[in-house]
N, C-alpha and C positions, 0 to 999 in steps of 0.2 A: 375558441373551442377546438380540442386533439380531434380527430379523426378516428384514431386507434387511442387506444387507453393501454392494451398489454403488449410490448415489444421483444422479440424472438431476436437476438444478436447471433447468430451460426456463425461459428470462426472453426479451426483445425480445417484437414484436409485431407485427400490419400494421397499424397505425391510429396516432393521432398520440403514443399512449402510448407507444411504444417505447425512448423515451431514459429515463421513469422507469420501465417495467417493468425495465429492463440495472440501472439504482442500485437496486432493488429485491432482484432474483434475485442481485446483488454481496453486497447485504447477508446474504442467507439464508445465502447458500455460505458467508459469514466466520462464520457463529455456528452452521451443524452441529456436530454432534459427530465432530470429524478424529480419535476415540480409536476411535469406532463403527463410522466410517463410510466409506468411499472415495466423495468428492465430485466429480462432473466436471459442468460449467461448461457447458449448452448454450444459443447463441443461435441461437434460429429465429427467423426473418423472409423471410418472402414463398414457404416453401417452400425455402429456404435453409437447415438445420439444421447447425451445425458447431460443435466441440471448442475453445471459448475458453480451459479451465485446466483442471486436475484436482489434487486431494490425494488422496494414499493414505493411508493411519492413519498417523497420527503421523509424518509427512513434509512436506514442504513444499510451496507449491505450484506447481506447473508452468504456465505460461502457451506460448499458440501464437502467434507473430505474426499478422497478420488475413490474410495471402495462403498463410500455408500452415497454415490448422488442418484437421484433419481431418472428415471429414463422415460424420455419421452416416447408420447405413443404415434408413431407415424401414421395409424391409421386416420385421424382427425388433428393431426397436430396438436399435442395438450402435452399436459405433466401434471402429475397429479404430486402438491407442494404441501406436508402435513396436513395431509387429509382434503384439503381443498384440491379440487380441479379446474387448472388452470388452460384454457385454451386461449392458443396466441390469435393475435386479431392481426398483426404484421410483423412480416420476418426482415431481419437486416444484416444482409449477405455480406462475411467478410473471409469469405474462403477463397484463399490464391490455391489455383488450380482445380485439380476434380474432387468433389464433384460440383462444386459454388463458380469456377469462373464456363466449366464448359456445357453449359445448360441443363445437367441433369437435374441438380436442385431446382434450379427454375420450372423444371418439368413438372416435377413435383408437385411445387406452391400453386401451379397454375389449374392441375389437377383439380385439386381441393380448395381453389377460388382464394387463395392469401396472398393479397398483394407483397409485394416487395420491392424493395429498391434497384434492383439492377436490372441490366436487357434482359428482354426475354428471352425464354432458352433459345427460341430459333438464330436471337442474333448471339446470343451469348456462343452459343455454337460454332456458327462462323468466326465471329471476334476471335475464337478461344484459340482455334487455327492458322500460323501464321501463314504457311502460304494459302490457305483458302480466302482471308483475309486480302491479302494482296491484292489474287486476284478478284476479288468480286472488286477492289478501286481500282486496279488499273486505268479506266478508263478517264478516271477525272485529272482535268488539266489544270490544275491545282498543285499537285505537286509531283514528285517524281518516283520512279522505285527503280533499286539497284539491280542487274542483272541477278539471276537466282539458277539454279538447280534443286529440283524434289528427288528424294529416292525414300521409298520403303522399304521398312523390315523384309529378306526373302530376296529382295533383285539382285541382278552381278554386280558387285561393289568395284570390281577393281574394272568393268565395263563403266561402269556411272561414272568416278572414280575420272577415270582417262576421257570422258567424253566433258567431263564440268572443268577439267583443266585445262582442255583446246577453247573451252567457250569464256570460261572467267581469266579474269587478273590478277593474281595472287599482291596481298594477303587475302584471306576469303575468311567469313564467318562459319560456324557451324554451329547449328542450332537443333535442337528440338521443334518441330512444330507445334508442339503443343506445351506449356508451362513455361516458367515463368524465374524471377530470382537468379537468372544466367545461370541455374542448374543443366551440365551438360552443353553448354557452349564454349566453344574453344576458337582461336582465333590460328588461323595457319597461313603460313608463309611459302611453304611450297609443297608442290601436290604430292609429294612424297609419302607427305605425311597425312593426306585427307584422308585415306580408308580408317587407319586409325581412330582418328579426331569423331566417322560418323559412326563409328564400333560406341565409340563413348557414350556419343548424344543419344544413340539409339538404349543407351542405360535410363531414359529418362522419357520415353517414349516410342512406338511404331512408326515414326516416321520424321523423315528430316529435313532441314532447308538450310542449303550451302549459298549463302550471297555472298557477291563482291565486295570488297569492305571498301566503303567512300569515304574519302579525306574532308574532315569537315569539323564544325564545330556539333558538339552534340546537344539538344534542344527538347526540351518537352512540355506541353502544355497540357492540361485539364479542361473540361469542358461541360459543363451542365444544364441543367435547366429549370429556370426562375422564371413564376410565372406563366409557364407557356412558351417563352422564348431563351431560344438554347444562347447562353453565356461562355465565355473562355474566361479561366482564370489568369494571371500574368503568367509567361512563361519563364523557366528555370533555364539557368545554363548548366551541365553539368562537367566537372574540370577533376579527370582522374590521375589521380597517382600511378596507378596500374595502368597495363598495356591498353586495357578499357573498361567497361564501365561490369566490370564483375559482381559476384556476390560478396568479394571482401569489398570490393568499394563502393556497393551498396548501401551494407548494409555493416561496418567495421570502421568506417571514418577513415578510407580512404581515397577518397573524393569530395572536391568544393563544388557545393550545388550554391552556384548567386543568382540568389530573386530579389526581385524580379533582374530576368537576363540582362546582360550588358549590351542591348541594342537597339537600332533605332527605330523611330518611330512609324517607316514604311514596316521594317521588317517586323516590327511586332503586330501589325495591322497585317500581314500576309500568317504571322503565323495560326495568330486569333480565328482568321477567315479559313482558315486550312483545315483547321482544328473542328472549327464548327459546322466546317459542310461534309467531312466525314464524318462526325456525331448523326448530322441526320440524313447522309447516304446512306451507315447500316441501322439508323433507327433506334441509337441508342436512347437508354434511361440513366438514371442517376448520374452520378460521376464518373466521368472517363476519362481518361489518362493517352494522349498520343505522344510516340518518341520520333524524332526524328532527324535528321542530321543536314543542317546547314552546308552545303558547298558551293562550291565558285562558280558551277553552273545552274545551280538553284537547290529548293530544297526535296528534300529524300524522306519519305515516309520509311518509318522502321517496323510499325508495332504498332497495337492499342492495346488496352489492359483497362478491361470492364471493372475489374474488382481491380483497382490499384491498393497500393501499401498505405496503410493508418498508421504505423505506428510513430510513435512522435518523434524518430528521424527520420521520417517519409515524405515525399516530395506535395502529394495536394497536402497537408495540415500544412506545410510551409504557404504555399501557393494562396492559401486561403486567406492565412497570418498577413501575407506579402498586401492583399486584397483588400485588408482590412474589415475582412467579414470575422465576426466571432462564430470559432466552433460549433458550437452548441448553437446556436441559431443557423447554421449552415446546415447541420445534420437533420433539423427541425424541418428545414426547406423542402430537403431532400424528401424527408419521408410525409410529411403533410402535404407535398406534389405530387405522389405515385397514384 
């Protein structure tokens, strides 16, 4: 017996993720369970919410043209579907970046009491922040983090600039703190050229985080929870063509992701256990995604990513594959847990 009967898929996004959040929230919709479940198709973007498709149980599926779909009503969460009103009974979050990975949406749902699948906005919040992220684990002796520098939008850049070059090791990362898809991250080799590189990142949000780059192999694992008790899926090794793991080698096929990773059986038992004691340091929910980099003095926490990538060249749908869980009872899991 379902828990929910009408399922809300929220995919799109405001930030530059949106075109792979939509192939993402495509993909989820096509591997519910259409026996369980009544799926409707929501693309929000910019405060824009409206009715892309829907499936009833064991029906087909219905698509809207993009000028006339229907618009949901944020005041009680509904849509009103040829004359029927439809209010959703659980939302299934697949928006990379704001407002779906950095708690707003969650604000929202929680608002108006509908459950859903991902951390709650408080952690989704933190999570969504890499160095706030950081630093709330630093503290666990689990794994490691690379030296960093923050600066924001507004401070003396070529001060910051010359104080992160005395302190780091060139190459250094530069990143956005907040988003996702290595939108705005750049890799530099000498500090010459960081004021630049954080001119860049700061194209892609208010604030930045400049790390040391660690020589290592690069790793990631997913982490859930079945049951009551939080699970790791195998982890992935990821082997780029590119200088590193960008948005073409993401998400363009240029980069070998081998799952389950090529390692052994302590190290994948250190990774599993890593993996799952930050799930529940920040107290996540559903499916979470942590990167991290394998080196010679141990391992290096990089990132988590509440809402990881769905789409069917995406690392959990492999992970899962890799696991031998079927999809569509994975996603079942998910959302009959929340």
């Amino acid at each position: 017996m379902s828990r929910y009967s009408s399922i809300a898929v929220i995919y799109g996004s405001d930030t530059s993720e949106c075109e792979v959040s939509c192939r993402s929230g495509e993909f989820v919709s096509s591997r519910l369970d259409g026996d369980r479940y009544d799926i409707y198709e929501i693309h929000a973007r910019f405060g824009k919410w409206s009715l892309v498709a829907y499936k009833k149980r064991n029906s087909m599926r219905v698509t809207f043209p993009e000028g006339s779909r229907p618009e949901v009503d944020k005041n009680d969460f509904s849509v009103r579907v040829l004359g029927e009103k439809v209010k959703f009974e659980y939302a299934y979050i697949v928006q990379h970046g704001a407002p779906g990975e950095n708690g707003l949406m969650q604000g929202y749902l929680e608002m108006l009491g509908v459950p859903f699948n991902t951390c709650s906005a408080y952690v989704s919040t933190i999570a969504f922040d890499k160095y706030s992220c950081k630093s709330y684990l630093r503290g666990l002796d689990c794994v490691r983090m690379a030296p960093d520098a923050f600066v924001r939008d507004g401070m003396d850049l070529e001060k910051f600039a010359a104080d992160a070059a005395a302190r780091l090791s060139f190459p250094v990362f530069v990143k956005p703190t907040q988003g996702g898809s290595s939108f705005g991250v750049s890799k530099v080799s000498r500090p010459e050229d960081l004021v630049s590189a954080v001119k860049f990142a700061f194209s892609e949000g208010p604030s930045v985080l400049v790390e040391q780059g660690i020589s290592g192999r690069e790793l990631t694992v997913a982490a859930y929870r079945d049951a009551g008790e939080v699970k790791a899926l195998p982890p992935i090794e990821i082997v780029t063509d590119n200088d590193y793991f960008d948005y073409e080698a993401k998400y363009n096929g240029q980069s070998r992701e081998i799952c389950p990773a090529p390692v052994n059986a302590e190290e994948t038992a250190k990774l599993s256990e890593t993996t799952c004691e930050i799930y529940s340091r920040l107290g996540c929910r559903g499916v979470v995604r942590m990167d991290y980099i394998m080196a010679e003095d141990g391992l290096y926490f990089l990132e988590v990513n509440t809402i990881p990538g769905m789409t069917s060249a995406s690392l959990v749908p492999k992970m899962v594959a890799a696991a031998g869980i079927d999809m569509t009872a994975f996603l079942t899991g998910i959302i009959e847990g929340s």
